[in-house]
C-alpha positions in Angstrom: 91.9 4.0 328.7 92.2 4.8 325.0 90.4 2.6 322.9 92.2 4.1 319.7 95.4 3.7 321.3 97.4 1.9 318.8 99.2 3.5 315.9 97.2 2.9 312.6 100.4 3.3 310.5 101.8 -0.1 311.5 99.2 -1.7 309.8 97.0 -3.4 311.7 93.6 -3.6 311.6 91.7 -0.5 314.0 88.4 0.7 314.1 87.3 3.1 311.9 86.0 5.1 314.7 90.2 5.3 315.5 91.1 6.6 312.1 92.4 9.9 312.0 90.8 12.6 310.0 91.8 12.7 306.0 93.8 9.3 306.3 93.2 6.9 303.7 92.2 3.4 304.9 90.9 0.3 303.2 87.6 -1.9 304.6 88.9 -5.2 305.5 86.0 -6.8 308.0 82.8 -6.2 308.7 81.5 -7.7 312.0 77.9 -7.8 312.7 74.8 -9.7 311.3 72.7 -9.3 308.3 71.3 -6.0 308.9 74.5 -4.1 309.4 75.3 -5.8 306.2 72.4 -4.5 304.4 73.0 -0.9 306.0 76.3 -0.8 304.7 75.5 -1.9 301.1 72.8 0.2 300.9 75.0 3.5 301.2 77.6 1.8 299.1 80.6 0.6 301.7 81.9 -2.7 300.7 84.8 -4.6 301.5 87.9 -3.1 299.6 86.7 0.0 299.2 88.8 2.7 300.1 87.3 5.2 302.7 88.3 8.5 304.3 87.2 10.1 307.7 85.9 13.7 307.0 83.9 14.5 310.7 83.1 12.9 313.5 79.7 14.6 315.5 80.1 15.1 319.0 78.8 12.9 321.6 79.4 9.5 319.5 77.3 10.9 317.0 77.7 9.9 313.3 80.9 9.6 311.2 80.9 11.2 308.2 83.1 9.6 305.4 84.0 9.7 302.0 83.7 7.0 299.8 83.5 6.5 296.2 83.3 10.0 295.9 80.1 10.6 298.0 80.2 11.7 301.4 78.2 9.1 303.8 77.0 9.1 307.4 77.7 6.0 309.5 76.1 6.0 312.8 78.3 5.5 315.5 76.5 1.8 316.5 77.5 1.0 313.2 81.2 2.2 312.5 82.6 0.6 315.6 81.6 -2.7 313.6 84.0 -1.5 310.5 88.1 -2.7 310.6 89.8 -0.9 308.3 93.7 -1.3 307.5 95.9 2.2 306.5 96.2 2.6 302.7 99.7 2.4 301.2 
């Protein structure tokens, strides 16, 4: 079963872990508890902030993303916690 299955240009809320390579998408939850929180601010993802999907590492390694201009690895355990909705 395909996890990612539904189409992110319909704009719904997916995953970023589902967002296809150099598609724009905007943060719009954040699940988790304090520390994924914390993680998150500390490299500078907020809700809002627009975000791009450069690479994903094999074997549900990282995700790295673009951000703000800086490129930013999200571990895997972490960017299954990040909704993001398709940029206009």
């Amino acid at each position: 079963m395909n996890i990612c299955a539904e189409n992110p240009m319909q704009n719904k809320l997916i995953k970023i872990t589902c967002l296809s390579f150099g598609i724009a998408a905007r943060i719009v939850r954040i699940e988790g508890g304090q520390t994924v929180w914390e993680r998150l601010n500390e490299v500078g993802l907020h809700i809002g902030d627009r975000i791009t999907v450069i690479r994903r590492a094999p074997l549900h390694g990282p995700l790295l993303v673009q951000c703000n201009g800086q490129d930013i690895a999200i571990s895997s355990s972490i960017a299954v916690k990040i909704f993001v909705q398709v940029a206009a």
